[in-house]
C-alpha positions as a printed Julia matrix, in Angstrom:
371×3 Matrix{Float64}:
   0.27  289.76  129.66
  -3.73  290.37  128.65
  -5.04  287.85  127.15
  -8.35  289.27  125.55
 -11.33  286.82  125.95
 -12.84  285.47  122.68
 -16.47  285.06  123.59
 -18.55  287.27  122.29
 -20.15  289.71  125.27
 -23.88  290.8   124.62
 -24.76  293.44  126.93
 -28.37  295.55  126.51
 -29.48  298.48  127.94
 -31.07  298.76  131.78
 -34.17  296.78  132.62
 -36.34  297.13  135.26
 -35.67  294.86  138.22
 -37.57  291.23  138.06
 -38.02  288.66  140.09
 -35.25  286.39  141.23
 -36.42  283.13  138.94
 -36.48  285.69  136.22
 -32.94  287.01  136.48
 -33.56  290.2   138.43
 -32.77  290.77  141.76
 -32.6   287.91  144.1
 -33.56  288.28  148.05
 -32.58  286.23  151.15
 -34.11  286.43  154.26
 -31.3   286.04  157.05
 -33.45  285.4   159.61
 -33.47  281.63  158.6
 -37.02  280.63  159.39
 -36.92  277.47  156.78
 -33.72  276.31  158.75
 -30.15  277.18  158.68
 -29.62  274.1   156.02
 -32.27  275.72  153.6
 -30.94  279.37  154.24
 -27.07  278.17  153.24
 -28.72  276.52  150.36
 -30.48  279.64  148.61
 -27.24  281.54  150.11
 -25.08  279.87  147.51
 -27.56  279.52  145.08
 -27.88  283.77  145.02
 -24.23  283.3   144.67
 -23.16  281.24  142.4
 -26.16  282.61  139.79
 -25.68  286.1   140.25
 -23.1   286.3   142.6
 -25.27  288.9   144.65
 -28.27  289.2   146.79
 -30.28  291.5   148.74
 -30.06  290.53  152.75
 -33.38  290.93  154.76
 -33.77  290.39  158.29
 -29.93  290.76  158.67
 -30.17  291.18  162.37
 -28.01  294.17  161.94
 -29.49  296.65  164.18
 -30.18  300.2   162.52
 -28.17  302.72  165.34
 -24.4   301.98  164.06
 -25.71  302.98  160.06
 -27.53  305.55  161.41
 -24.68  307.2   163.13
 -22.36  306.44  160.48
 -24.4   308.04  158.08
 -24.79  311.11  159.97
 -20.39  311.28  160.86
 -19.96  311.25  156.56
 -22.68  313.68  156.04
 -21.36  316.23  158.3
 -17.77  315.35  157.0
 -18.84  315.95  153.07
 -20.59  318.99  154.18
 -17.38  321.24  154.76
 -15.94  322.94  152.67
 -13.33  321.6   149.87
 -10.01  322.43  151.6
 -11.29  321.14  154.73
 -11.97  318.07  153.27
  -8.8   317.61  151.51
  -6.84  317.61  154.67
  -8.03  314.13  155.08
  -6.11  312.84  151.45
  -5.17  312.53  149.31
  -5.95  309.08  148.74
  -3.09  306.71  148.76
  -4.84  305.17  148.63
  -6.63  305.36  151.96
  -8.14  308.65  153.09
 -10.27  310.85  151.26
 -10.86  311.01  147.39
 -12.64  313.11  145.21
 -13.18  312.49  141.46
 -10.25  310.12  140.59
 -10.39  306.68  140.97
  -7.3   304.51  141.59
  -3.87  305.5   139.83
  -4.95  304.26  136.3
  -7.03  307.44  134.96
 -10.74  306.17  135.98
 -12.82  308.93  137.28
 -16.48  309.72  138.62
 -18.98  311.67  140.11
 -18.26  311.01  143.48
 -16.31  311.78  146.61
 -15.07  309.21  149.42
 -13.2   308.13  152.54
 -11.64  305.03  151.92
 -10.35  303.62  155.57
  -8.81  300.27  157.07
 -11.15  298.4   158.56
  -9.09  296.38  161.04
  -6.61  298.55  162.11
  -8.22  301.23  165.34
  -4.77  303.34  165.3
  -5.06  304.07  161.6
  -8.99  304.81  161.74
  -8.06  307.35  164.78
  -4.96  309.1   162.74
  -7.1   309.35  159.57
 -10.03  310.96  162.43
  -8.11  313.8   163.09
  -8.14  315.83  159.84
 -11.59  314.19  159.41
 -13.33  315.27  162.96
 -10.87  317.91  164.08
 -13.08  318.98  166.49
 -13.25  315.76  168.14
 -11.38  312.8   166.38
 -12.24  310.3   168.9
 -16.26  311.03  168.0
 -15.27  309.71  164.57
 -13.56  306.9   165.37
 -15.57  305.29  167.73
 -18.31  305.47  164.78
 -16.48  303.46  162.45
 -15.17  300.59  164.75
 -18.94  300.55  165.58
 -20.01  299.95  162.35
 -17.1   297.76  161.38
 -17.56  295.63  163.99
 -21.36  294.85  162.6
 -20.05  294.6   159.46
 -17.54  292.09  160.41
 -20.23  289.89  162.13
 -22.54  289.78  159.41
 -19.77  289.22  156.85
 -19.02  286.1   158.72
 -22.06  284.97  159.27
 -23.08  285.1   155.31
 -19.47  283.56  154.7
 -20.15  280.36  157.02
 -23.56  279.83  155.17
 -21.21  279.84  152.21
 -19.32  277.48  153.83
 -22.12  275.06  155.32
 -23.98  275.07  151.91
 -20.59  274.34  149.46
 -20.31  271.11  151.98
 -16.94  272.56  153.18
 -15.49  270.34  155.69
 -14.29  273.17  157.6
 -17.46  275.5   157.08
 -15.48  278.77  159.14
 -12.43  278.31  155.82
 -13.66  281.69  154.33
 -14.57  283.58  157.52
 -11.08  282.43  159.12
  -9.89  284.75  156.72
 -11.48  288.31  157.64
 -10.75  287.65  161.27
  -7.44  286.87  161.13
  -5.21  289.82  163.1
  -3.88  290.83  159.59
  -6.98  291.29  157.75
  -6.72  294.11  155.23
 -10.11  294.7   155.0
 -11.57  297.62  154.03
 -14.61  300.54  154.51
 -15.14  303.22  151.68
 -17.39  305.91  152.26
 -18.85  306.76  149.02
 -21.14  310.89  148.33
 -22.84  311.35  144.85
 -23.74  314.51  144.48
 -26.5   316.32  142.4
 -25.23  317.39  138.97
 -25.19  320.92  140.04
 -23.56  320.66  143.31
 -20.64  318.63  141.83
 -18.7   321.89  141.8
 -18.24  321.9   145.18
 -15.92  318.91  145.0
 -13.06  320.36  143.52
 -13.57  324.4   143.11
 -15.25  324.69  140.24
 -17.25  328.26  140.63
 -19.73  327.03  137.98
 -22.02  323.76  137.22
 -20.33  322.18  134.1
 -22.89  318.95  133.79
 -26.01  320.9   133.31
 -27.02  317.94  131.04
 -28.12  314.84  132.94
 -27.71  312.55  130.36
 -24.02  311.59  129.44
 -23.75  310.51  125.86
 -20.29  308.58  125.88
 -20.68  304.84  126.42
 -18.71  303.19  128.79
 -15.85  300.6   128.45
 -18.83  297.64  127.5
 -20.7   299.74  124.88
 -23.47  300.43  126.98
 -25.01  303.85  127.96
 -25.9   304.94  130.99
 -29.92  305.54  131.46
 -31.35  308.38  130.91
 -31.16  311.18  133.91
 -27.99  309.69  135.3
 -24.14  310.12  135.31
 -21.57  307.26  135.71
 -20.7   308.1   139.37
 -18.72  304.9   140.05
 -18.04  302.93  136.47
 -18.19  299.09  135.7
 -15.76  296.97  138.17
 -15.74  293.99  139.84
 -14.88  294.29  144.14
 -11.23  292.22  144.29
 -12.02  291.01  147.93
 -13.82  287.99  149.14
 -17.22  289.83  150.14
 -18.94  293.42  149.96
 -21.31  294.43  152.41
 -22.84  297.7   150.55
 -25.01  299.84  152.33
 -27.09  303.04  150.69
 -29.6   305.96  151.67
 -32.78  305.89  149.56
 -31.97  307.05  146.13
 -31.08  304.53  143.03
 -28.1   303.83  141.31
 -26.27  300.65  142.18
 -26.82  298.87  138.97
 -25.27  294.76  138.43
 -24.7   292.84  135.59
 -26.92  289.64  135.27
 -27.25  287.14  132.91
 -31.05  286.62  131.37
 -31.5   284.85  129.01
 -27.95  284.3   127.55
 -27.38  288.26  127.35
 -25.57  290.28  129.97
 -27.83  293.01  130.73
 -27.67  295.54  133.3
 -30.4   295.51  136.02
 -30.52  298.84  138.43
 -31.12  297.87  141.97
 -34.0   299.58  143.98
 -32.73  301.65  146.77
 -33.41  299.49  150.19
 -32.28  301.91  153.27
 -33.01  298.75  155.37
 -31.01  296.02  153.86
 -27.68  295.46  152.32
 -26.54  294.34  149.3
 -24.01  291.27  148.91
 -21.53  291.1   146.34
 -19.23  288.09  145.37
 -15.42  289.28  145.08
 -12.93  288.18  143.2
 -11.16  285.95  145.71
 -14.07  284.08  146.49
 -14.33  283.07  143.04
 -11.1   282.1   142.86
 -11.66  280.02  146.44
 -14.05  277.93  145.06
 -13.21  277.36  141.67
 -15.79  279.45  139.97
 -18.3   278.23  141.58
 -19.47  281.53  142.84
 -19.17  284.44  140.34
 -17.86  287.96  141.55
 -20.81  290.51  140.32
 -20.0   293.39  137.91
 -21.63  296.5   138.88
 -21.57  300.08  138.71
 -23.34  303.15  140.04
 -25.37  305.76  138.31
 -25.0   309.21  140.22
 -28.48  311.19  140.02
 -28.88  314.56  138.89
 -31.09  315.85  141.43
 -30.78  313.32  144.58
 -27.18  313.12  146.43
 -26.53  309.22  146.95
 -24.78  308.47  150.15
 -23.52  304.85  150.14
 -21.27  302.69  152.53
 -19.29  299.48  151.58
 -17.19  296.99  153.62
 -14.8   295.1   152.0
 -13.92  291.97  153.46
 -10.59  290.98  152.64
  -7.53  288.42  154.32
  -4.26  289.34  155.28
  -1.68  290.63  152.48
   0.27  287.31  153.01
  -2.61  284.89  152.76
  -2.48  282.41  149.88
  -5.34  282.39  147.58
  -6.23  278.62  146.0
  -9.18  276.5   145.48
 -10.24  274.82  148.61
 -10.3   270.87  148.05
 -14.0   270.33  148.31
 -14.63  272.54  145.04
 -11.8   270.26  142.73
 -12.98  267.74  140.61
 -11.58  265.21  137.97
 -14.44  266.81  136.27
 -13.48  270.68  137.61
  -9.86  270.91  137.61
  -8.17  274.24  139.42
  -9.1   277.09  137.15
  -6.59  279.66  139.1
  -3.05  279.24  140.32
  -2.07  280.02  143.99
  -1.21  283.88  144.46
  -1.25  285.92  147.53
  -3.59  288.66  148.59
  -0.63  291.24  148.55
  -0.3   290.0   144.86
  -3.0   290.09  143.82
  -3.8   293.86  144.99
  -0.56  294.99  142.64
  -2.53  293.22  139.89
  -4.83  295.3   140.51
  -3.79  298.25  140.84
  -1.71  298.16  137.71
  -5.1   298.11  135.79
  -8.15  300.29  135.36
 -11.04  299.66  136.74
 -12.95  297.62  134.29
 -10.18  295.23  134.28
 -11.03  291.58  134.34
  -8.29  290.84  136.77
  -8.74  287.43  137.89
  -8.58  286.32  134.18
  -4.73  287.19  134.39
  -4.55  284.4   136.97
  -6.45  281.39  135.4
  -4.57  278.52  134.06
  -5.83  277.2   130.33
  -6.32  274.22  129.4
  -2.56  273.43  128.91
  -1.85  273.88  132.73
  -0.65  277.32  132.2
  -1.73  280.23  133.68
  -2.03  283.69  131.93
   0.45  285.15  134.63
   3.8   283.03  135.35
   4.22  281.48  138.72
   5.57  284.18  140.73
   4.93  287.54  138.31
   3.14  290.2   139.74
């Protein structure tokens, strides 16, 4: 059962980006030169605020992106039906238009692949690099395996800074052998090359403004489409990724409102996004980040995103360190693999994790065991 929220939601339209102090767009340098105590510190701070930061200095070197980059670009070049042989989306493989099983739909097109499983990367590389599968696959592990690294390493901050007594409890998590974590693939294209995607033999969005508002009220800004629409990531951390052009806008708090602040393309860094499950992890004291992207009318976006997620039978509940007389458990237990059904039952705007917190009568929204 839904059970609506009853605080009023003020959302305005797009502002520019602003400093962090100011409620815009906060940046941490990884590279830790105030100390690794000081680092964890504004780590969590980015978190539990905005429940997203830009990561500098990541240590990530470039050659993995780079070659990644290159693999999807030469993939969403071919033509439609080649494409296709890769999907349809089930939801791993490729995807073009429809989002989920729920009716959402953008301007996009995407691989969606596991990210901890070689042998399913490799089958998937077949239809994706017929020519030579292997080429593909040995891409993706590469950049998974940086991914994975720097997941960790933001994670453990997490963990040092939140006082954990086991600071590796989150991290534990993605590197378990069952990990079911995740790397989508995401291509925006212009307005007038969206035909491409599904056969169309003419442009249809010749306008680049779309008048309908989306599921908050809002509009999109001028000169834009929604190409991905307002979600949170379920997971425990997104790594996100993107080529120069704007679009990746998140939902920050200034000033009491909820406004939506667009992110300025950064080729060099990558963007950190709070999921669901860590929220639920540590009580609510790190937010998962609403967010969205804006497809451009004249610049394709080309955007990568690794979803760091546990095993299917891992049990989701706030660690002991973040439970207080004063902050009792907000969410009840529930399991990864539960969790995902949740989701998937729901559309993308959901607010899914809302279905698992427990009132202040010690019930929770969903009975002990539903799914």
């Amino acid at each position: 059962m839904v059970v609506p929220s009853t605080t009023p939601v003020v959302r305005q339209q797009t502002t520019p980006p602003q400093s962090s102090h100011a409620g815009g767009i906060p940046t941490v340098d990884l590279s830790a030169h105030g100390g690794r105590g000081a680092l964890s510190r504004q780590v969590v701070r980015a978190c539990a605020e905005h429940g997203f930061f830009r990561a500098v200095n990541h240590g990530v070197p470039p050659g993995p992106a780079a070659r990644l980059d290159a693999a999807a670009r030469t993939f969403f070049a071919l033509a439609p039906r080649d494409k296709q042989r890769a999907g349809p989306p089930s939801p791993l493989g490729y995807g073009c238009r429809s989002i989920g099983f729920n009716g959402d739909a953008g301007e996009l097109e995407y691989l969606l692949l596991h990210a901890n499983n070689p042998a399913a990367v490799a089958h998937r590389a077949r239809a994706i690099d017929a020519e030579e599968p292997s080429r593909f696959s040995n891409v993706v592990n590469e950049y998974v395996g940086a991914m994975r690294q720097l997941a960790c390493e933001i994670l453990d901050l997490l963990g040092e800074g939140l006082g954990l007594e086991d600071p590796r409890s989150f991290s534990k998590l993605i590197t378990d052998t069952d990990s079911d974590s995740l790397l989508r693939i995401n291509h925006y294209p212009t307005a007038c090359n969206a035909h491409n995607l599904d056969h169309d033999s003419q442009c249809k969005m010749k306008s680049s403004v779309r008048t309908k508002t989306t599921s908050n009220g809002v509009k999109p800004s001028a000169g834009g489409r929604v190409g991905f629409g307002e979600h949170s990531d379920p997971q425990i951390l997104s790594l996100l990724r993107a080529n120069d052009v704007d679009g990746l806008q998140v939902l920050l708090n200034a000033d009491g409102k909820e406004v939506w602040v667009q992110v300025p393309a950064d080729q060099s860094a990558f963007f950190v996004n709070v999921g669901d499950l860590l929220q639920a992890l540590t009580n609510g004291k790190l937010v998962s980040v609403r967010h969205r992207v804006i497809a451009s009318s004249s610049r394709a976006r080309l955007s990568t995103i690794y979803f760091a997620a546990p095993p299917l039978h891992a049990r989701i509940l706030a660690l002991a360190e973040t439970i207080t007389a004063n902050a009792p458990s907000q969410y009840r237990p529930f399991t990864w693999a539960e969790y995902k059904k949740t989701m998937y039952s729901l559309r993308l705007s959901h607010s899914r994790l809302n279905l698992f917190h427990i009132d202040h009568d010690g019930h929770s929204n969903v009975g002990e065991g539903e799914e």
